[in-house]
C-alpha positions as CSV (number, residue, x, y, z in Angstrom):
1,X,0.0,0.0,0.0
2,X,1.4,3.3,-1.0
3,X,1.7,5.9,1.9
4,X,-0.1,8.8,-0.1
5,X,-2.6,6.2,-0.5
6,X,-2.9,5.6,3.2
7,X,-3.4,9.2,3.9
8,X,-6.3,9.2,1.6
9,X,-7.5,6.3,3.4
10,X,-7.1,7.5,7.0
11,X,-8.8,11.1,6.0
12,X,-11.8,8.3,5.6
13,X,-11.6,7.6,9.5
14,X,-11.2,11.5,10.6
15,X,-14.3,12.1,12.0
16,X,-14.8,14.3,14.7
17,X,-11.1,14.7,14.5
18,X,-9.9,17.0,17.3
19,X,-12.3,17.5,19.2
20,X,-11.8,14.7,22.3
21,X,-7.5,14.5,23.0
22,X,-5.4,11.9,22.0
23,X,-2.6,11.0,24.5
24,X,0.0,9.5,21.8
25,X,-1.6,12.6,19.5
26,X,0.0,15.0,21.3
27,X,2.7,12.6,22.4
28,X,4.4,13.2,18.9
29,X,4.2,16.9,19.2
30,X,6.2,17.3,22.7
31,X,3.3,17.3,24.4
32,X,2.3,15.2,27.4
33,X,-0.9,15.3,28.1
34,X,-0.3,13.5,31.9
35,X,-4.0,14.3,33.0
36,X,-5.7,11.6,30.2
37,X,-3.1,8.6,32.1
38,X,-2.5,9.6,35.8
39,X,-4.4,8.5,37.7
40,X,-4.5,5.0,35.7
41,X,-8.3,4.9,35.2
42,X,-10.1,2.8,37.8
43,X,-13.2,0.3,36.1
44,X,-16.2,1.6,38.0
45,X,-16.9,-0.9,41.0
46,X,-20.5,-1.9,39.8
47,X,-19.2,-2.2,36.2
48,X,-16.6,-4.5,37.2
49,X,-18.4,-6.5,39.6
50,X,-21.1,-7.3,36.4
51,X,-17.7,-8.4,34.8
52,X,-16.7,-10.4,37.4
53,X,-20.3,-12.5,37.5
54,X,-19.7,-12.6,34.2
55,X,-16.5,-14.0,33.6
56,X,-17.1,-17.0,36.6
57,X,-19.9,-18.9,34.1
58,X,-17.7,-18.1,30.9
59,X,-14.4,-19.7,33.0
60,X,-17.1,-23.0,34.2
61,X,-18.1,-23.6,30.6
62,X,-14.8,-23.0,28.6
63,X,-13.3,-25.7,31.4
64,X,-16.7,-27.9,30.8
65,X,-17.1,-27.8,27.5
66,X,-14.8,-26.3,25.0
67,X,-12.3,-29.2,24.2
68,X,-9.7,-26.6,22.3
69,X,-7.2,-29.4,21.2
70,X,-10.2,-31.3,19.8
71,X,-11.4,-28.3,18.0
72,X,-7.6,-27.8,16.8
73,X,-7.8,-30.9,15.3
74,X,-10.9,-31.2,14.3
75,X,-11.6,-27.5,12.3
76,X,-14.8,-27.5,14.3
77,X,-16.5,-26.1,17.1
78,X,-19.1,-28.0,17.6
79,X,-22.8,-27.5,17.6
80,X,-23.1,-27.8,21.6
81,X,-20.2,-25.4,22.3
82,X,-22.2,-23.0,19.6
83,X,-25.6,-23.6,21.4
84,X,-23.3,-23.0,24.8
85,X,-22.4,-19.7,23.6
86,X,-25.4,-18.5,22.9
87,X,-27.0,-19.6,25.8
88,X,-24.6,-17.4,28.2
89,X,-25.1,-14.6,25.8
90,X,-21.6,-14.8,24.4
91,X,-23.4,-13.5,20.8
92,X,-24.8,-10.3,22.8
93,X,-22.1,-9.2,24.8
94,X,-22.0,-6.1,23.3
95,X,-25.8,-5.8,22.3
96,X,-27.7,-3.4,24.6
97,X,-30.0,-4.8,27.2
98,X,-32.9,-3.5,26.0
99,X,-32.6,-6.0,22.6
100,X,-31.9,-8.8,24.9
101,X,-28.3,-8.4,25.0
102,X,-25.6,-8.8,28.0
103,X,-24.8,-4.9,27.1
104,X,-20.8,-5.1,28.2
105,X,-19.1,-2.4,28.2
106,X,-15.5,-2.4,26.1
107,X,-13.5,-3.3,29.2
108,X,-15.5,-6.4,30.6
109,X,-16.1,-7.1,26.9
110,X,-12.5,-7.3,26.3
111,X,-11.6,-9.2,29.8
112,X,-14.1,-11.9,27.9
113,X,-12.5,-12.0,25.0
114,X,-9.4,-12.4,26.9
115,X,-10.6,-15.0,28.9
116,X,-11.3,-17.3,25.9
117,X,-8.6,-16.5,23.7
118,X,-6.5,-18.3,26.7
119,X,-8.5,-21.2,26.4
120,X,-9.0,-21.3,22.6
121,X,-7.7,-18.9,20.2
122,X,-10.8,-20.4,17.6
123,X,-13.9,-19.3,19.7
124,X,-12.4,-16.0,21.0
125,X,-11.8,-15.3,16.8
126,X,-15.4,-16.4,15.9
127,X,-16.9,-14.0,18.8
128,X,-14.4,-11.7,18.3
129,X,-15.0,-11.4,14.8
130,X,-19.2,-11.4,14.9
131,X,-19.0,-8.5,17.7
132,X,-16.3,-6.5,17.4
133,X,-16.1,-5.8,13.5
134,X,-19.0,-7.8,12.3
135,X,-22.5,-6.5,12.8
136,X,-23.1,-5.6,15.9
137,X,-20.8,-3.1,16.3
138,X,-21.2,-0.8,12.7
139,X,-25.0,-1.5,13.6
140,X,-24.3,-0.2,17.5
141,X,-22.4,2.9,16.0
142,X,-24.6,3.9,12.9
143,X,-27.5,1.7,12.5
144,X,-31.0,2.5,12.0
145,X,-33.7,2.6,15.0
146,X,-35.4,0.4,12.7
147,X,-32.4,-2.0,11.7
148,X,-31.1,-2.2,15.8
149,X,-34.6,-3.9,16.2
150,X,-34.2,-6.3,13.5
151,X,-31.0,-7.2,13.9
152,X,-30.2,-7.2,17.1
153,X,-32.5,-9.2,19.1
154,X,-31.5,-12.1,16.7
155,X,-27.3,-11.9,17.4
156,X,-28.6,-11.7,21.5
157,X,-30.1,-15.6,20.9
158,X,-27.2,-16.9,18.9
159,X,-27.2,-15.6,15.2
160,X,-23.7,-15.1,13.9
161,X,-22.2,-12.3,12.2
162,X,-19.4,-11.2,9.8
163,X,-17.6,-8.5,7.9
164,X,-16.7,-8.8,4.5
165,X,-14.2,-6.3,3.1
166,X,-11.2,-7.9,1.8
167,X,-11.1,-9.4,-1.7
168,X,-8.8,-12.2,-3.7
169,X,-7.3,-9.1,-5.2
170,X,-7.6,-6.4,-2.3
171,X,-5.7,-6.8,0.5
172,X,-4.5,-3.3,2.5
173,X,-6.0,-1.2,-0.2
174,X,-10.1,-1.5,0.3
175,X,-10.5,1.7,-1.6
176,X,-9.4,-0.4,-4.8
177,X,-12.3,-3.1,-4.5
178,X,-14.3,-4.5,-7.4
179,X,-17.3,-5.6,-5.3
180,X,-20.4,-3.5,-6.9
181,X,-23.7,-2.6,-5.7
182,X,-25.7,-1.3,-8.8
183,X,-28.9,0.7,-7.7
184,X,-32.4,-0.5,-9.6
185,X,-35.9,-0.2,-9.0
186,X,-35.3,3.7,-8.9
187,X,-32.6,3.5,-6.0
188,X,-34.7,1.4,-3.5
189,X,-32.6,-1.8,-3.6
190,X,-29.3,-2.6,-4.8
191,X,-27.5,-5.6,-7.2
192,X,-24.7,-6.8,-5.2
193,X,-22.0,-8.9,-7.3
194,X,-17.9,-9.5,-6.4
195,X,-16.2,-11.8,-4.2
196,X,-15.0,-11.3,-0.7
197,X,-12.0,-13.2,0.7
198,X,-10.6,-14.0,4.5
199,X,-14.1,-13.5,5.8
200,X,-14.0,-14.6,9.1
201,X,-17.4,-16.5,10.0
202,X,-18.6,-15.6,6.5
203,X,-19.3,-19.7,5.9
204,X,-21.8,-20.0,9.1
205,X,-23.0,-16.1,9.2
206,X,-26.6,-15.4,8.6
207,X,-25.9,-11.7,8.5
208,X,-22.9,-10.0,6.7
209,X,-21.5,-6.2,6.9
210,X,-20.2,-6.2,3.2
211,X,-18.5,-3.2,1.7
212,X,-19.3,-2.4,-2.0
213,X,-18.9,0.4,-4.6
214,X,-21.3,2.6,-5.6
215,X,-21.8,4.9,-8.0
216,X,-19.2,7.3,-7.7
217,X,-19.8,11.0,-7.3
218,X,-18.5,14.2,-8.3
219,X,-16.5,16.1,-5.9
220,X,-14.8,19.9,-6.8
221,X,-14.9,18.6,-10.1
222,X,-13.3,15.4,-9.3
223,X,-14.4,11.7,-9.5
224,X,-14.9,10.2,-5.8
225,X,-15.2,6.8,-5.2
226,X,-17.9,5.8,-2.9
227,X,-17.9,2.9,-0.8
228,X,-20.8,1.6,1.0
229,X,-21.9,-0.9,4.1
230,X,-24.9,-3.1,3.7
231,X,-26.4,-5.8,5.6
232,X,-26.6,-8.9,3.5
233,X,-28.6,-12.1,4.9
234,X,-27.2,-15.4,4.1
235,X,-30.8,-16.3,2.9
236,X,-30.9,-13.7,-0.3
237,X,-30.7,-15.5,-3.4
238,X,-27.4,-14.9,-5.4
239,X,-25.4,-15.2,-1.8
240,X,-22.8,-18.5,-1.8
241,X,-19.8,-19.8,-0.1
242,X,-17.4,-21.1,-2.6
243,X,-14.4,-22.1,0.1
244,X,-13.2,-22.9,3.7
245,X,-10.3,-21.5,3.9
246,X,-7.5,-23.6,5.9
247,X,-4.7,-22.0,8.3
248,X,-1.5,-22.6,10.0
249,X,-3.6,-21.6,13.5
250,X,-6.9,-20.8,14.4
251,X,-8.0,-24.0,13.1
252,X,-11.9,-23.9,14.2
253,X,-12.5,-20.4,12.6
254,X,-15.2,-20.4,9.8
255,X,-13.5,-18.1,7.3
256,X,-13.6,-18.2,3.6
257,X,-14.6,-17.0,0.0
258,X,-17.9,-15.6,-0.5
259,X,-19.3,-14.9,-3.7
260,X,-22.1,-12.4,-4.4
261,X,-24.4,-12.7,-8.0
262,X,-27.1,-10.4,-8.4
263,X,-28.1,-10.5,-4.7
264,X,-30.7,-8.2,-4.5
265,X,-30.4,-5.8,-1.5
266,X,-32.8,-3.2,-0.3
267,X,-32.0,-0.1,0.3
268,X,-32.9,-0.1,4.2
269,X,-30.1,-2.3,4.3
270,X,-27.5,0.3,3.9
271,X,-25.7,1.2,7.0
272,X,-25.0,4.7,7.8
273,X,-25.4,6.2,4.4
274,X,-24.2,5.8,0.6
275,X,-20.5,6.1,0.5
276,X,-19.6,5.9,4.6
277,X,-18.4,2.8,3.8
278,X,-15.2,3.0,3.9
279,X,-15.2,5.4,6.9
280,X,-17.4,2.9,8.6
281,X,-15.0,0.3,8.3
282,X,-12.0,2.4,9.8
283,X,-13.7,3.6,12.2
284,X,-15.4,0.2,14.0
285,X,-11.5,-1.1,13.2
286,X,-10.9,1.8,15.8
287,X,-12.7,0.4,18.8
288,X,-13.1,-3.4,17.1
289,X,-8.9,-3.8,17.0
290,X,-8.8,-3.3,20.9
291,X,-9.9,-7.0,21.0
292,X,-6.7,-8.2,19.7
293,X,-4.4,-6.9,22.6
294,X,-6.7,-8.3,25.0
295,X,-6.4,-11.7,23.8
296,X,-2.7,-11.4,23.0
297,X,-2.0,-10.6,26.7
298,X,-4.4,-13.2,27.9
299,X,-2.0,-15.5,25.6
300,X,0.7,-14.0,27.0
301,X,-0.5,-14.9,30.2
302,X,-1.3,-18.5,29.8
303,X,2.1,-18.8,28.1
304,X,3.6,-17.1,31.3
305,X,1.9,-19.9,33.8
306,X,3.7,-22.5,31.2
307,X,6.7,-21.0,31.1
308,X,6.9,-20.5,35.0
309,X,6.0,-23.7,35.8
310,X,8.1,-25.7,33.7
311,X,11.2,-24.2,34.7
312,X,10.6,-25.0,38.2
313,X,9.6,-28.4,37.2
314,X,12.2,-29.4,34.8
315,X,16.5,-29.9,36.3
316,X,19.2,-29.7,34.0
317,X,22.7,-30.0,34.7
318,X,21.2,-30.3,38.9
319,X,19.1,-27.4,38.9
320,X,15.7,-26.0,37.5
321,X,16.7,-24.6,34.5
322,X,14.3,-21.6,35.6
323,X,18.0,-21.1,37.9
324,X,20.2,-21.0,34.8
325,X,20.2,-17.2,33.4
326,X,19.4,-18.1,29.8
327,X,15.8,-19.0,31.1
328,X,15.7,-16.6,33.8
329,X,16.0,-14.0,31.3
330,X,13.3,-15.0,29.1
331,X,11.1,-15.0,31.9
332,X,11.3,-11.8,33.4
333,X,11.7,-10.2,29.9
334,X,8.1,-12.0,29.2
335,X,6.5,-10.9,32.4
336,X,7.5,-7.7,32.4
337,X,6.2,-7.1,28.7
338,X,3.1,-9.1,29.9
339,X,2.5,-6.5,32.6
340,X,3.1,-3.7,29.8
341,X,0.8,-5.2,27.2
342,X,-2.0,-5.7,30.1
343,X,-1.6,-1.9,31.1
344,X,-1.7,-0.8,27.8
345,X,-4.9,-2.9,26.9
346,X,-7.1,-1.9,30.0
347,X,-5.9,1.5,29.6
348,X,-7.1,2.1,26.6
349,X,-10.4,0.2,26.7
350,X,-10.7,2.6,29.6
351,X,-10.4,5.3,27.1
352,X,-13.3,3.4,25.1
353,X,-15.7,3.6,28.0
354,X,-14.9,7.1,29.6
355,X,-15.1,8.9,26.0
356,X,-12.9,11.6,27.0
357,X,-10.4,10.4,24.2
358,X,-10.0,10.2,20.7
359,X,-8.8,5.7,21.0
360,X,-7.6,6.2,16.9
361,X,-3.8,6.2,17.5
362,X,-4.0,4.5,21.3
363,X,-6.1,1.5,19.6
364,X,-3.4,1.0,16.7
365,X,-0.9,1.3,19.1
366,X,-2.3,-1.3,21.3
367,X,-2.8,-3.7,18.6
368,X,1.1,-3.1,17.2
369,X,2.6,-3.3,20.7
370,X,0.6,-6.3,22.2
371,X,0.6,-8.5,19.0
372,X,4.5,-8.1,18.3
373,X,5.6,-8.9,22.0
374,X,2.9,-11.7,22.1
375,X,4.5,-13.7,18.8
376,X,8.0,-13.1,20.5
377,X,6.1,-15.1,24.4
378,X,5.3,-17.3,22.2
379,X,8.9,-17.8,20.8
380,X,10.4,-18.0,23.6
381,X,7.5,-20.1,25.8
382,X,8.6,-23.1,22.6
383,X,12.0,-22.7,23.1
384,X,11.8,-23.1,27.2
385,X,10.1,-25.8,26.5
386,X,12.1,-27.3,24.3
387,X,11.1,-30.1,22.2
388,X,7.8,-30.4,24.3
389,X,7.5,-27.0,23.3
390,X,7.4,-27.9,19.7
391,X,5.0,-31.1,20.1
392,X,1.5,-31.2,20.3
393,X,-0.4,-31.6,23.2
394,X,-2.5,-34.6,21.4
395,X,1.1,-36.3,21.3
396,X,1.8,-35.2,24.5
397,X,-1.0,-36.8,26.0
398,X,-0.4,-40.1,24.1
399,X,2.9,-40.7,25.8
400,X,1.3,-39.6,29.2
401,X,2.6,-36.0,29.5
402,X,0.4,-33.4,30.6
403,X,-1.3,-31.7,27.1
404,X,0.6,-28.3,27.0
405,X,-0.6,-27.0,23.8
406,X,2.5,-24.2,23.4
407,X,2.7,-25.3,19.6
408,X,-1.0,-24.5,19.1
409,X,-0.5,-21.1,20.9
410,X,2.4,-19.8,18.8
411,X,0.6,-21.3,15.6
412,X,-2.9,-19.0,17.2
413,X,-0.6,-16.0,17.9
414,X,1.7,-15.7,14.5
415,X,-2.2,-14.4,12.4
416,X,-2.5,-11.5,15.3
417,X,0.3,-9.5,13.6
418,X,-1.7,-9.8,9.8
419,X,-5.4,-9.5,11.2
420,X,-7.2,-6.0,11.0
421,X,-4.2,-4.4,10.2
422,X,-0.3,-5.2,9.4
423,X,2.0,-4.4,11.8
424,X,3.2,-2.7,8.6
425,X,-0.1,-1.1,8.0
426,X,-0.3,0.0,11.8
427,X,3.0,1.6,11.1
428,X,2.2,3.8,8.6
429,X,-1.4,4.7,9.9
430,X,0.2,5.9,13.1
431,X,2.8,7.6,11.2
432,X,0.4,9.7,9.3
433,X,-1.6,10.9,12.2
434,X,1.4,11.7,13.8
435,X,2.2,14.0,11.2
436,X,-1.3,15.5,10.9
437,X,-0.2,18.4,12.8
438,X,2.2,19.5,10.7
439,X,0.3,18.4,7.4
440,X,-3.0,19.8,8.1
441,X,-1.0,23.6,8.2
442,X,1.4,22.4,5.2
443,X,-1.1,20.5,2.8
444,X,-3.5,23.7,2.4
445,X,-0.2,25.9,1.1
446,X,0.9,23.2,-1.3
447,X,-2.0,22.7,-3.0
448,X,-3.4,24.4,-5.6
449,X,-7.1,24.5,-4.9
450,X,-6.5,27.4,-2.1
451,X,-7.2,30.4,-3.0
452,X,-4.0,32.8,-3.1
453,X,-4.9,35.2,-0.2
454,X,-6.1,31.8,2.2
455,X,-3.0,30.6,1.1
456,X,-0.8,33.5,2.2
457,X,-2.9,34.0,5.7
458,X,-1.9,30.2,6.0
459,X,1.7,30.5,5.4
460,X,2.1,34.0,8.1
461,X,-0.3,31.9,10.8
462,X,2.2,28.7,10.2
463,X,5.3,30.9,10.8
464,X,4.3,32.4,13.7
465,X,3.1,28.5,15.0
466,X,6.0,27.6,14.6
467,X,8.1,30.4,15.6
468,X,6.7,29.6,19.1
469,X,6.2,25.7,18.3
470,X,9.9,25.0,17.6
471,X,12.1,26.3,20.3
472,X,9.8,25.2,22.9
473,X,11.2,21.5,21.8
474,X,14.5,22.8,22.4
475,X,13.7,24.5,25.4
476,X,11.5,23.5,28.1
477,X,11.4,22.0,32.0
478,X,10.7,18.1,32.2
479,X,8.2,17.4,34.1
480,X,8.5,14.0,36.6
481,X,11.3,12.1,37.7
482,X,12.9,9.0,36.7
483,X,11.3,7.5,33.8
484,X,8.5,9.9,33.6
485,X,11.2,12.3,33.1
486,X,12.5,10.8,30.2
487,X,9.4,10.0,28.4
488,X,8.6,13.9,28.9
489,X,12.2,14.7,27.3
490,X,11.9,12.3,24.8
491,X,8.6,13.4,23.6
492,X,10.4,16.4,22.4
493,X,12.7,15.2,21.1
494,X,11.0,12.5,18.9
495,X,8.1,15.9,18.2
496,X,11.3,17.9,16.8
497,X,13.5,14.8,15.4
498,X,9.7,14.0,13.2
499,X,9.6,17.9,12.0
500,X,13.3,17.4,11.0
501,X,12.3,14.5,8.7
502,X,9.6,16.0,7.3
503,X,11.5,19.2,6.5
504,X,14.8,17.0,5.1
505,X,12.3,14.7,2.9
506,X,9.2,16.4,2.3
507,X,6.9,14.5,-0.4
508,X,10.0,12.3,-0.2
509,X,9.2,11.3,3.4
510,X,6.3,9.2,1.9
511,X,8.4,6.8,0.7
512,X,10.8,6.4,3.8
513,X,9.3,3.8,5.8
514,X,11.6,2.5,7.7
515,X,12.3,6.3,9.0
516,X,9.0,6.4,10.2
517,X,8.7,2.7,11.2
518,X,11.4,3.9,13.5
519,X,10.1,6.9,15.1
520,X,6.2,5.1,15.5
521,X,8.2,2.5,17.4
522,X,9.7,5.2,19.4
523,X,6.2,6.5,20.3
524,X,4.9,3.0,21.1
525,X,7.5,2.1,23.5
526,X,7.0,5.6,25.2
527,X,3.2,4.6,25.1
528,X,3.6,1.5,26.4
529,X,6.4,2.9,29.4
530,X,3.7,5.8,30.0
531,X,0.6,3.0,30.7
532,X,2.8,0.3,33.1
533,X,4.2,3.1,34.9
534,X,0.4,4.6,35.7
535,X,-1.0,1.1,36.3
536,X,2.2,0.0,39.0
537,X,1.4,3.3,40.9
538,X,-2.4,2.3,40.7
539,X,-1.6,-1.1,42.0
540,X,0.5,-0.2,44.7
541,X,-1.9,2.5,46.0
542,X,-4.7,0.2,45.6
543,X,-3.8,-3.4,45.8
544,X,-0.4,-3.2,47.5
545,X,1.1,-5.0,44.4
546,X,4.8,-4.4,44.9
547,X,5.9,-6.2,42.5
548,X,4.0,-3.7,40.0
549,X,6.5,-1.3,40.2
550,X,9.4,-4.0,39.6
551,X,7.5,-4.9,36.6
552,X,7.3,-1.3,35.2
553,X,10.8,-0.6,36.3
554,X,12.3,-3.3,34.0
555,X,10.0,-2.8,31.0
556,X,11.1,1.1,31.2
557,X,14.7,0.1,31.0
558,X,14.2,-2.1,28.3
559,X,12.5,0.4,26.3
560,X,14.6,3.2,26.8
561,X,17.4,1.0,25.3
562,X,15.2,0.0,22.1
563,X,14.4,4.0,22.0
564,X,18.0,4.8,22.0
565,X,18.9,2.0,19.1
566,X,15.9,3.5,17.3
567,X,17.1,7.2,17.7
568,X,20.8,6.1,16.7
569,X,19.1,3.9,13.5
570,X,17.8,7.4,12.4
571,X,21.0,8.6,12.0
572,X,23.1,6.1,11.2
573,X,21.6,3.2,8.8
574,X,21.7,1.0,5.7
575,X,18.2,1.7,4.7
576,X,19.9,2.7,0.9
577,X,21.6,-0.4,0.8
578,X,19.0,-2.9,1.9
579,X,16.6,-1.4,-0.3
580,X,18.9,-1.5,-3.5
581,X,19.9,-5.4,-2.7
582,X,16.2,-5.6,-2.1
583,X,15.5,-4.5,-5.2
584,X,18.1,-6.5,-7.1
585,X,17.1,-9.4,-5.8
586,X,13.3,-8.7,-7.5
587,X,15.2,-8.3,-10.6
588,X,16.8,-11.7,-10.5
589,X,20.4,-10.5,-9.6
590,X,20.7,-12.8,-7.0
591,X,18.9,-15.8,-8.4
592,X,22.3,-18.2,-8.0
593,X,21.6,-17.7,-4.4
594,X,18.4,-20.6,-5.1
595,X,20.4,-23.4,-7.1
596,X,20.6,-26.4,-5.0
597,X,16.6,-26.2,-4.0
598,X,13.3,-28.2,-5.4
599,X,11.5,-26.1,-7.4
């Protein structure tokens, strides 16, 4: 995906921009906003105690009833476990009350999610996937009086959902899809007709979110696209499943290729309005990604307890080998970024339910953070567990071991760093809000459509920003101590090293990514130190966790370090290099490097 293509599809997402705070938002200008994290936010008592209630019948069942190896190797949940689900409400959770719904809020919804997803990575995907991103949610956000009372009442008893947007050709880029909704009968229904790939539960749904083209529009002369959501029901003629697809992990999920042929689709089925498609999509990604962390640190978690308890179990060369520093490493490397990725989740689901911030950046975050540090727990649970580490828990329990499925977690956790979002995606969305500040004063003077007296009251306003802007990132008085000190420094510094690039490259700047890889993992990591520092000081007030603060204190020094190899990268790198061997290597340059394989 091309970055000036990615600013054309985050502009989709932009709404309301501004007016609620963004922590990381103004992170990346030198400015901490302290007030939005400190105190960490507290889940209100009676909120958490309908959690809690929760949470002890989802634990009972999942131990009762959801065989995960079985489903693993089987590719299906069965129908009891389905019928299960529904029963607790598991298809409601985030379905008000008044349509027969549990009505969760995002941080108990989350903490079930999370509960699953260390059970069985296949049933938290298949609720994840029908609540967070399929129906309920776009329908919660921007449906119709008239469609809530449908729909809703029918996902409360069981009814699954999906979300169709990627296609066999489309991948990162949805705004290039071929999927098309033609309008007949004089606008009041629709001809659907395309293919949609990857559609998780889209081979057991009975109501799909699917994103098609409209007619396009014209817009300051120009040709617009326009993308729009509707509600299609697995009953509408034309609708049909084609294939199963079949993964390395997740095993149980329903996900496949769905294929559309004249399905006739009224217009009351359109969600939001013609051409918020696209916008609709980002934006329930916004809220709908936060799911992902949560599972990855309940993952992290269970991989945690395995991890622990094996190297106190297991003696080599006359001690545990948790006593041998190699292993002892690992492990408090793993529970400190545990701690991290569990601060950062709850913090901002916190966010979600307060609504005192704009989540955009603090969701992506989340979901780059927790999914990269769970794949590398789940590295290093296998390799502490050595070759029981790398066989499965069915053959485990055939020799009469104790069925640790590690393999089928790391197989689970490797699709968390493709799913709603690349890590590389996530990289450059972040990177582009980050330089909204400075694009949304520089865009307007570049272009051509202002009109030559905006354009010069533009250009004094932006000096004088800036005349006051800059040297306050040069010049200021750190606020904190310790690491809170740094994080206020480096906020600065990574606010005027960003404006540095941008001056240096330009337009050019576009196509650095690994520059601004760099300085989004810079902000992460000062995310991240920001949210475990908050939550240890929480603890300890409130729980007397001491440990907390151990926790935070390790992850902080670890981070700093990255920070420091990611500042020095800026300045000192073989970006040119790599790419040109890169690019050779397309061209066939290197092609004696892959004599002596089967081809």
């Amino acid at each position: 995906m091309e970055f000036t293509h990615s600013v054309q599809v985050a502009e989709e997402a932009r709404v309301d921009a501004g007016k609620a705070p963004s922590f990381v938002g103004n992170l990346f200008t030198g400015k901490m906003r302290w007030d939005l994290v400190f105190p960490y936010p507290e889940q209100d008592a009676a909120d958490k105690k309908i959690g809690d209630e929760f949470l002890k019948k989802l634990e009972v069942f999942l131990k009762t009833k959801v065989d995960a190896d079985a489903i693993d190797r089987t590719s299906l949940i069965p129908d009891e476990v389905m019928k299960g689900l529904a029963e607790l409400g598991c298809f409601g959770l985030k379905i008000p009350k008044e349509y027969g719904g549990v009505g969760l809020s995002q941080t108990n919804y989350n903490r079930a999610i999370a509960m699953v997803a260390s059970h069985c990575g296949s049933t938290a995907v298949l609720l994840s996937a029908h609540q967070s991103i399929g129906v309920p949610q776009p329908l919660k956000l921007f449906g119709t009086p008239e469609q809530k009372k449908k729909y809703f009442p029918l996902f409360a008893k069981g009814a699954v959902s999906a979300f169709a947007l990627t296609e066999p050709d489309v991948g990162s880029d949805p705004a290039k899809m071929s999927t098309t909704a033609t309008p007949i009968d004089n606008g009041n229904a629709y001809l659907l007709n395309g293919q949609k790939l990857w559609c998780t539960n889209g081979t057991i749904a009975d109501v799909i979110v699917v994103m098609a083209k409209t007619p396009s529009v014209m817009v300051h002369g120009r040709e617009k696209t326009q993308i729009t959501a509707f509600i299609v029901e697995k009953g509408m003629p034309g609708f049909e499943v084609l294939h199963r697809c079949s993964f390395m992990g997740l095993k149980g999920i329903q996900n496949g290729l769905l294929k559309f042929t004249d399905v006739k689709v009224p217009k009351e089925n359109i969600i939001w309005g013609l051409g918020q498609g696209l916008k609709l999509a980002l934006i329930t990604l916004n809220t709908g990604r936060l799911t992902v962390p949560a599972a990855c640190g309940a993952m992290a978690k269970k991989s945690l307890v395995i991890a622990r308890e094996w190297a106190n179990k297991r003696v080599q060369w006359g001690a545990p080998i948790g006593h041998h520093e190699a292993v002892t490493s690992k492990i408090s490397l793993m529970s400190a970024t545990t701690f991290a990725m569990d601060s950062v989740t709850w913090l901002s689901s916190a966010f979600v339910d307060k609504g005192n911030v704009d989540v955009r950046l603090e969701a992506a975050m989340a979901k780059l953070f927790c999914t990269e540090a769970a794949w590398r727990i789940a590295d290093d649970t296998v390799q502490i567990r050595g070759g029981r580490g790398y066989e499965t828990a069915d053959s485990l329990k055939a020799r009469g071991e104790e069925p640790i499925p590690v393999e089928r977690f790391m197989r689970d956790a490797r699709i968390n760093l493709i799913i709603e979002g690349t890590s590389e995606i996530m990289h450059l969305f972040i990177a582009r809000e980050a330089m909204d500040p400075h694009l949304s004063r520089i865009l307007p003077i570049m272009s051509a459509r202002t009109p030559f007296l905006s354009k010069i009251r533009k250009i004094i306003t932006s000096f004088f920003h800036y005349a006051l802007w800059y040297p306050q990132q040069w010049i200021y008085c750190p606020k904190g101590k310790g690491h809170k000190r740094f994080i206020d420094k480096t906020s600065h510094r990574l606010a005027r090293e960003l404006f540095h690039a941008m001056v240096r490259y330009q337009q050019g700047l576009e196509k650095r990514q690994k520059i601004l890889a760099r300085f989004v993992n810079i902000g992460t990591d000062l995310f991240a130190m920001t949210a475990a520092l908050s939550r240890a000081e929480y603890l300890q007030k409130t729980a007397g966790h001491d440990g907390a603060q151990e926790l935070a204190d390790l992850f902080c020094k670890e981070a700093r370090l990255r920070i420091e190899r990611e500042f020095f990268a800026q300045r000192k790198n073989d970006d040119k290099m790599i790419y040109k061997i890169g690019r050779r290597m397309l061209e066939g340059k290197y092609s004696w490097l892959e004599d002596g394989i089967v081809r």
